[in-house]
N, C-alpha and C positions, 0 to 999 in steps of 0.2 A: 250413583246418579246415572241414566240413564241417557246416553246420547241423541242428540237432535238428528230426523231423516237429513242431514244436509245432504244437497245436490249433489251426485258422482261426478267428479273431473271428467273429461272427455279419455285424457291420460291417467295413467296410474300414478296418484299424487305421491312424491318421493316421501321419504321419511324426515322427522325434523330435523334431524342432522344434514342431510343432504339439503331440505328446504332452505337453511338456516344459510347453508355455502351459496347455493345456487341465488339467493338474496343478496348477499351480501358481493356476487360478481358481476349481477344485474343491475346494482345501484352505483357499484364504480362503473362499470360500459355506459350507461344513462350517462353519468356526469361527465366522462368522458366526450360520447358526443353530444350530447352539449354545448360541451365545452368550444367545438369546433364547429358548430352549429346545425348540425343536423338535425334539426328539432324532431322530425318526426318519427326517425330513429330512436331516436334519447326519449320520446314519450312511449315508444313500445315497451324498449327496454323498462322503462320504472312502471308503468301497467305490469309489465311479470313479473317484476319485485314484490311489487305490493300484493300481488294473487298469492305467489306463492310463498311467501313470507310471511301475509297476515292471515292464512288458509283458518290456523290452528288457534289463531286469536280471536279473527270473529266466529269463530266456530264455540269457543267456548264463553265470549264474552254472551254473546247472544243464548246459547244453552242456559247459563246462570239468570241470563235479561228475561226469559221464557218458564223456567223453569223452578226460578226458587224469587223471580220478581225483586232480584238483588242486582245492584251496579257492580264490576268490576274492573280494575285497570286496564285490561283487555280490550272493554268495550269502550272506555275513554280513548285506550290508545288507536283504535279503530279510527273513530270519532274525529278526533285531535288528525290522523295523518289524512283522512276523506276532506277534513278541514282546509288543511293547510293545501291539498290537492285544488279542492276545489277551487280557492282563493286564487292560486298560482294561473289558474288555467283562466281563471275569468279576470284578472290580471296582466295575462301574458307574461306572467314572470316565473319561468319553468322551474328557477332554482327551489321554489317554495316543495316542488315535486317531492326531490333530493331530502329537502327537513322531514318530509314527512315517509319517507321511505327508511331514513336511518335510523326514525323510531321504530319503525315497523321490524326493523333487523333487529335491533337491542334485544327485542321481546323475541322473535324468532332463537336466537341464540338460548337465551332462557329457558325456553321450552324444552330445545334439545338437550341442555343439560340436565333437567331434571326428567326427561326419558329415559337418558342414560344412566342414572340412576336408578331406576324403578328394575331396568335391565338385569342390574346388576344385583339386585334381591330375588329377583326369580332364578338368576344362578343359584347364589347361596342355599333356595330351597333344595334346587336339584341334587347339590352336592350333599346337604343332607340325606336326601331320601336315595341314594346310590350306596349307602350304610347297611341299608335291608337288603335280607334276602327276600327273594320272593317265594322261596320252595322251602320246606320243613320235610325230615323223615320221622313220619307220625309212624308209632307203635300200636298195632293191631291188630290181638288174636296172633301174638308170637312172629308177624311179620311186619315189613319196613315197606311203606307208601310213601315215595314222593307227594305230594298233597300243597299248595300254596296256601302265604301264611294265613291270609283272612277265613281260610274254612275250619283253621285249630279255631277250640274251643274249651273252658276252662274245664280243668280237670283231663285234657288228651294229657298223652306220654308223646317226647319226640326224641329222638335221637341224634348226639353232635360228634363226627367223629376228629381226633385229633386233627389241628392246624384248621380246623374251620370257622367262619363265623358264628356265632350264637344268634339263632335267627329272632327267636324273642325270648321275653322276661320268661325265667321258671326257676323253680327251686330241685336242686337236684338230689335224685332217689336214687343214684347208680352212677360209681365212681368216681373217682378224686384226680383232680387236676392242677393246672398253673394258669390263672386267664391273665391275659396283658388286656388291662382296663383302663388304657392310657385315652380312648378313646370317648370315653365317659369322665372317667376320674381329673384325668391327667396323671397320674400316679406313673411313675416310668417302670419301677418294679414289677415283674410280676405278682398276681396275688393267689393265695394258695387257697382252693375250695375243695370242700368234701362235703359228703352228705348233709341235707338240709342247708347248705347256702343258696343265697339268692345270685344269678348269674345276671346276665343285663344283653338284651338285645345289640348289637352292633361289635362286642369284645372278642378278642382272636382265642380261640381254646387251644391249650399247650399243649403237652404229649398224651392224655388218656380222652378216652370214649367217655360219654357221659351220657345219661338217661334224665332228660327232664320234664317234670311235669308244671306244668299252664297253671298257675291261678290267680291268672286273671286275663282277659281277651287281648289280644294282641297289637288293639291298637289304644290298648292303653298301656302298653310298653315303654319303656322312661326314654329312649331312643326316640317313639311316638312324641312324648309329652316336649321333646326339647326338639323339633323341628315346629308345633305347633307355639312354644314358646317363641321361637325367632321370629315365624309369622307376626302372632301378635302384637312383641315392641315393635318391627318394623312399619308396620301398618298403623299405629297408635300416631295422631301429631303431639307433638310435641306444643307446650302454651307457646311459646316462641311464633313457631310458626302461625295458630292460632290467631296472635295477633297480627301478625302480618296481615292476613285475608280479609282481618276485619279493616283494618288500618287501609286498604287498598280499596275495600268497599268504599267506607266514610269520607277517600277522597276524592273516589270518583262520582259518589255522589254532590259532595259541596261542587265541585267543577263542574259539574250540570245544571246543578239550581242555581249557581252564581251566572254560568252562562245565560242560561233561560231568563234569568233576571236585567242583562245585560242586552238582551233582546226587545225589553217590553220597557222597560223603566226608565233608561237616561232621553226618549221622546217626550213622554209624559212630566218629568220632572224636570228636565233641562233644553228642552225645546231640540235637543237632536234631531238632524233629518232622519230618516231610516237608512240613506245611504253609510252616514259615518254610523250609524247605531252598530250597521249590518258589520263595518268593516272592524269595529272596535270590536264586540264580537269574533270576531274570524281572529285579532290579534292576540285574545284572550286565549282561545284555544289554541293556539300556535306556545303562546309563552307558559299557558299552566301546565304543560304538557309536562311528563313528569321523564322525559329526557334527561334532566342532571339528575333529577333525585335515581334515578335507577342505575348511573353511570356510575355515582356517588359508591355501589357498593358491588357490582360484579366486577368490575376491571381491575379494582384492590383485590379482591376474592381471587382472581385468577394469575393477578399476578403473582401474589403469596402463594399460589399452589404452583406455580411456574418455579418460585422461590423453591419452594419446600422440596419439590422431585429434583433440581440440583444438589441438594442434600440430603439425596435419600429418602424422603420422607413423602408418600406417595397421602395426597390426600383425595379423600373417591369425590367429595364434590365441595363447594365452595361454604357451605353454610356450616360444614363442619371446623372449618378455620377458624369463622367467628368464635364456635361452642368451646373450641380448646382453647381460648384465651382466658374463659368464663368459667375452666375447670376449680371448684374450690375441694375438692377430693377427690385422689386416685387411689383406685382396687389394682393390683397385681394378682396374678397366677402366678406361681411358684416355677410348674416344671418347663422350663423352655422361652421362659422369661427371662425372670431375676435369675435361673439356672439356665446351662447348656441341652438340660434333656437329654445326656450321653453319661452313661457308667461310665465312669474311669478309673483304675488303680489308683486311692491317694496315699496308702500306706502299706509298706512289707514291711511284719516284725518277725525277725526269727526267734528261738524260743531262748536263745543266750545272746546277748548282745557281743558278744567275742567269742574267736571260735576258742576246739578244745585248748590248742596250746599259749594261747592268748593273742595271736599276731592276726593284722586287720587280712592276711591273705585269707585267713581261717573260717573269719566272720561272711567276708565277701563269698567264700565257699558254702556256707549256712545260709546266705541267700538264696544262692542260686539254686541249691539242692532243693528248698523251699519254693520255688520259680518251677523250677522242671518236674516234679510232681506233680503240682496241681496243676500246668499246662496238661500232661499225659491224662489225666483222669477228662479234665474241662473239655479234654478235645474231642471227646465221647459225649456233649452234650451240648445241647441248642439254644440250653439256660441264657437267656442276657449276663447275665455272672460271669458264667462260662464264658462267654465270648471274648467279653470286655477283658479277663482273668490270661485266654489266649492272648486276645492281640497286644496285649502288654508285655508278655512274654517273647513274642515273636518280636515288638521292636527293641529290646535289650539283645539280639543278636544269640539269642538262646535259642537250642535243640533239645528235644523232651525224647525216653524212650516209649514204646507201645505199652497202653493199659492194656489186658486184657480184662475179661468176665467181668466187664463196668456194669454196676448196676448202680440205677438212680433210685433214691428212697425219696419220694412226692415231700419237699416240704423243711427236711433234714439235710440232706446230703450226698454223697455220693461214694459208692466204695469201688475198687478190683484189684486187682494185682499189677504190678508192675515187677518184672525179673525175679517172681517167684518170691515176691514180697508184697503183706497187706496193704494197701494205702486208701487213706481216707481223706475226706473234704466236706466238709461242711458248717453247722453250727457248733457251739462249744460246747457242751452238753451231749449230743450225736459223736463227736468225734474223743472227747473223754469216755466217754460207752464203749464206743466200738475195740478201742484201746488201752481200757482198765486204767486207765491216768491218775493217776492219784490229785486231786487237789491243792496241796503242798508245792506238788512239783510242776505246777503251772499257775501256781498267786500270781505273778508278774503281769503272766499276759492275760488272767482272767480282768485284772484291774483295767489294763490295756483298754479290752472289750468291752468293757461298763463304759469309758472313757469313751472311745469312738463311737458306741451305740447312741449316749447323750448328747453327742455333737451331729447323729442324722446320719450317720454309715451305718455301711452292712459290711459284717467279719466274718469271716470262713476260717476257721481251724484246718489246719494239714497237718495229717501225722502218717507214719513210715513206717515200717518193721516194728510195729509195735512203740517208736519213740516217737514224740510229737516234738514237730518241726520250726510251728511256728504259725502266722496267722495272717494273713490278708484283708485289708481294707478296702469295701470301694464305695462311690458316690459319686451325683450328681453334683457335678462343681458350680456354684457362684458362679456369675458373670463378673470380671474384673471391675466392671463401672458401675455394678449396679447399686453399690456403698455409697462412691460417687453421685448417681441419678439421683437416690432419695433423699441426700441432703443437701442437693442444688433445687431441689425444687420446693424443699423446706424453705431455703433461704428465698423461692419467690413468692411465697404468702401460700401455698396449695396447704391449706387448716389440716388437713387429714390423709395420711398414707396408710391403706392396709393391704394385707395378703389373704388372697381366697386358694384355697388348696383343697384340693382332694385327698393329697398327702396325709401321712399319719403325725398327732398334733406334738411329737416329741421335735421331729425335724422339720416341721415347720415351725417352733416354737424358737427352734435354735438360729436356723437360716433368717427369723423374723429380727431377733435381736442382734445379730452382728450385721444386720443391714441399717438399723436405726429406726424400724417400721413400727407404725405406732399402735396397730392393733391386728391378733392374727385369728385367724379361721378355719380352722383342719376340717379334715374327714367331710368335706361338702360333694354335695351332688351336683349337676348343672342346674339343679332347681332350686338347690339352696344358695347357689351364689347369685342366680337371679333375686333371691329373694334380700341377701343382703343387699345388692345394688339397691331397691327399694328401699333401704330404711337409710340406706345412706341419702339417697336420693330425698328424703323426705326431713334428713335433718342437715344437708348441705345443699343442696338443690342441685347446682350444677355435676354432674360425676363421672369420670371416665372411666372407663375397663383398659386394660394390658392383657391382651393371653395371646395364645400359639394355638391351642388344639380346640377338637369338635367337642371338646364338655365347655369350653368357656363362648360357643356361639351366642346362645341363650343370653348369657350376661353383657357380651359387646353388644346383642341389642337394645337392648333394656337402655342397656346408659346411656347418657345423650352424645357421649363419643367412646365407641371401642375404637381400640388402637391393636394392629395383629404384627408380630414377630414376620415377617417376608419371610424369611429363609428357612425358619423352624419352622411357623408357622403352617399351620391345615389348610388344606382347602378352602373348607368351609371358614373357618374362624377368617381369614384374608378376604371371602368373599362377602362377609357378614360387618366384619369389621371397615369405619369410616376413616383409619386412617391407618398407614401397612409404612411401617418402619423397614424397610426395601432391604438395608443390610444388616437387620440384626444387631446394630449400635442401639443401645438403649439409652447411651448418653443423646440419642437425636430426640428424645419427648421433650428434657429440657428446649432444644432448640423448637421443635412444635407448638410450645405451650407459647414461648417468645413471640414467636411469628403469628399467633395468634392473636395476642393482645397488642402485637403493632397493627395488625391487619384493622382493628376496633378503633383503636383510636386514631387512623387513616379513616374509616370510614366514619365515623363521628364527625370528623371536621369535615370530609366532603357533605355530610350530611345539612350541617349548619349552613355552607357555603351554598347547597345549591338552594334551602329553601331560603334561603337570604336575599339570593340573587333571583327567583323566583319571586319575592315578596317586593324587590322593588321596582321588576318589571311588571307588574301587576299596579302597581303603585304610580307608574309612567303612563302605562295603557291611563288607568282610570280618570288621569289628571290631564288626557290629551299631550304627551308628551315626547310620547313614542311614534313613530311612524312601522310601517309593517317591515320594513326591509330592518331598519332598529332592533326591532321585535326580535326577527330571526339570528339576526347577529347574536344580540344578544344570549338568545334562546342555544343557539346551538356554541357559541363563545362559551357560556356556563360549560355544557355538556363538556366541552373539550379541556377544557380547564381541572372542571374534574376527572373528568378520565386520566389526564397528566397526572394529577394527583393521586389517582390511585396505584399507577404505574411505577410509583416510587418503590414498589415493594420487590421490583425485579432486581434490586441494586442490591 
């Protein structure tokens, strides 16, 4: 919608956040003097309250009054504080000024909240779009041009040389690598590609050179499609708010025709002068004013997010409190959620459970010979394995001697020497090869390895001078609580808990079921977890997201509440997501979802209360029963009343 020429301020009009302060210290100085009688002081001061407080309201009430020939709360609330102004003044009773200014603030403050909002979704794009490159080394006639990405075309060759980004989608013609596709997937693993695999725009490329060829334009890259996905949930309303607008229309219209009616009607029918018609009128607008009803539900809103950031629990604006009450199924992300997102060592097997002469010094010796080899070889390599393989070794107080002639085989394993002896590492199969192992003489820890592979680990065989030594475990560990989380929030009525992974479906099949989770989802894209948020969405209504990383942005928007890891969490997903769990406690949803549904039913009864109290000061007015100062008591009496009311949620 296109904005109205309104008038340029003589000053450069501040921002609604600033307007919103600057309102709200002009309406206490007014009252103030006032108070002490300086009247003419005190009418300046509330004249720049209401300029620059109601700047942004009659600006858009009137856009709407002009433009789509619709009433909105804006334009009442406008209305309603001109009202009460004018009353005051033709009155001589300043205080009216004051009612009609603190409405003008309530609405002030509102605005700036949901600019700051809007703020904060044009971050989330940027931080997507700082994922691309802007340069490609396009192949051409046997040489390498720098070239930016939008002039490739389907069918160029480009070039990615180790530790770089992969600038867009291609399938690769020329050499084998390791991409960390954590960025996409969520997958923490490296994943292994060779010829004819599909790579993905935004994924860090491992140790080899790769030749890719385009087929398909660049900005239809899946990196592309899941910045253009976040756009769109975010920009979509929500029926919720739908109703709202309308709900806001429908009442400022009945407040117009009742008033206009209230102007022309009780002369004709009840012999009214125009003087009390005029002033019963003025009281009308003063009392319909929807001052409680508004208070009724942002000072709960704000308290409960006042609430939630002392425990952690950072919520980006107020109407997402309401949503996480209303949650009836939650999606998790796997890596950096429900898990930590860090390899760790969870198992050393050596290849005898005791050593040669049976005594545990023997065994404890079998470890460690098992430890310092595969530190020696892993410290030759950049692998996550490797690392995670080192620094476990390093904190057992263990020294490893020098590999030489390390060489890494893409995919298998890794071999060289150590003191003029073979040593190997890797899978079981790569390292039975390398070492002629007989079968027989490793059943134990082949069973081992069927065993830890089905529980969601990755094992590495070590073998020695030709003997095999033994075998290493490792994995992304479970969060302690997260067993905990899923069946606390079972027990609060949440009908459906599932898990969206990128993960492959053995270990997410396994991590699904020792968590309690009632349905799982492997091998997804960010478009495919968007796409189940929809059908969840569509057979529970209400639905939240959990993730950490930039594959699960896409999905936190979609749903009507993402929820992002603080500490693990991305950028993007934090800046995308509506509510950021600050320390990585995942036991704080349960308390979210809490605070949520007290937040509701807080505001439910302020809601009752003010249009109660509404209804029977309208009921007073109508019956002559009311006088104006009544009126305002009452009027702003309600307001505060619920405002208290909603303040309960700081406790």
């Amino acid at each position: 919608m296109a904005s109205l020429p309104f008038p340029r301020l003589p000053l450069r009009y501040p921002s609604e956040g600033k307007a919103a302060v600057l309102c709200a210290l002009l309406v206490g100085c007014g009252w103030l003097l006032l108070h002490i009688g300086w009247i003419g002081l005190a009418l300046l001061s509330l004249a720049a309250a209401y300029a620059i407080g109601g700047y942004e309201s009659a600006k858009e009430g009137l856009t709407t009054l002009i433009q789509e020939k619709e009433l909105d709360v804006d334009l009442l609330m406008i209305v309603a504080a001109l009202g009460a102004a004018g009353l005051g003044l033709w009155q001589q009773d300043y205080y009216l000024l004051i009612d009609g200014a603190i409405l003008i603030l309530i609405f002030a403050l509102s605005g700036a909240l949901e600019s700051y909002a809007m703020q904060r979704t044009e971050r989330s794009i940027r931080s997507l779009m700082s994922l691309t490159s802007d340069t490609a080394r396009l192949l051409h006639a046997g040489t390498e041009m720098l070239v930016p990405i939008r002039s490739l075309q389907v069918g160029d060759q480009i070039r990615v040389k180790p530790g770089e980004l992969i600038p867009t989608d291609g399938r690769i013609v020329e050499g084998t690598t390791t991409l960390n596709e954590a960025a996409i997937t969520g997958e923490s693993l490296p994943v292994e590609k060779t010829l004819g695999d599909l790579v993905y725009a935004g994924t860090l490329n491992g140790a080899g050179a790769l030749t890719l060829q385009l087929d398909q334009p660049p900005e239809s890259s899946l990196l592309q499609r899941v910045i253009r996905l976040v756009e769109q949930a975010q920009t979509e309303k929500p029926p919720s708010q739908q109703f709202i607008e309308q709900f806001e229309r429908l009442y400022a219209r009945g407040i117009v025709l009742i008033g206009a009616l209230l102007l022309l009607l009780p002369p004709l029918l009840w012999d009214w002068d125009w003087s009390t018609t005029i002033y019963r009128a003025l009281i009308f607008l003063v009392v319909a004013s929807p001052c409680a009803l508004m208070a009724a539900i942002m000072p709960t809103l704000l308290s409960g997010i006042a609430h939630g950031a002392r425990q952690g629990i950072l919520f980006k604006n107020g109407a997402q409190l309401e949503t996480i009450g209303q949650v009836k199924a939650i999606a998790f992300d796997k890596t950096g959620t429900l898990t930590y997102g860090k390899l760790q060592v969870v198992q050393v097997l050596p290849e005898s459970t005791e050593g040669a002469d049976g005594s545990d010094a023997a065994a404890n010796g079998a470890v460690t010979e098992l430890l310092q080899v595969a530190a020696a070889l892993e410290s030759r390599s950049e692998h996550p394995i490797a690392t995670t393989i080192v620094n476990y070794v390093s904190q057992q107080a263990l020294t490893w001697p020098d590999a030489r002639d390390v060489q890494a085989h893409i995919g298998v394993g890794i071999t060289g020497w150590i003191q003029h002896q073979r040593a190997v590492l890797g899978k079981a199969d790569f390292v039975q090869a390398q070492t002629n192992t007989p079968p027989a003489a490793c059943a134990r820890l082949l069973v081992a390895t069927r065993e830890l592979e089905q529980s969601g680990k990755t094992v590495v065989w070590v073998a020695y001078a030709q003997r095999l030594l033994g075998l290493i475990a490792v994995a992304d560990t479970i969060r302690p609580s997260a067993a905990a989380t899923v069946a606390r929030l079972k027990q609060l009525g949440i009908q459906h808990i599932v898990l969206l992974t990128g993960d492959n479906e053995r270990t997410a099949t396994h991590i699904g079921e020792r968590l309690g989770i009632d349905c799982v989802y492997a091998n997804l894209l960010p478009e495919d977890k968007v796409n189940c948020i929809k059908q969840l969405q569509q057979q529970y209504g209400t639905v939240a997201m959990v993730g950490d990383g930039i594959n699960d942005a896409p999905a936190l928007a979609q749903a009507a509440v993402g929820i992002a890891m603080g500490v693990a969490g991305s950028d993007v997903a934090l800046e995308t997501a509506d509510i950021v769990l600050m320390s990585d406690q995942l036991e704080k949803l349960e308390t979210a979802v809490r605070l949520g549904r007290r937040s509701q039913r807080i505001i439910r009864q302020n809601i009752v209360f003010a249009l109660s109290f509404i209804g029977i000061l309208l009921l007073a007015n109508f019956t002559r029963q009311i006088s104006l100062p009544l009126g305002v008591i009452g009027h702003e009496g309600s307001t505060v009343l619920v405002t208290l009311s909603g303040l309960r949620l700081l406790r």
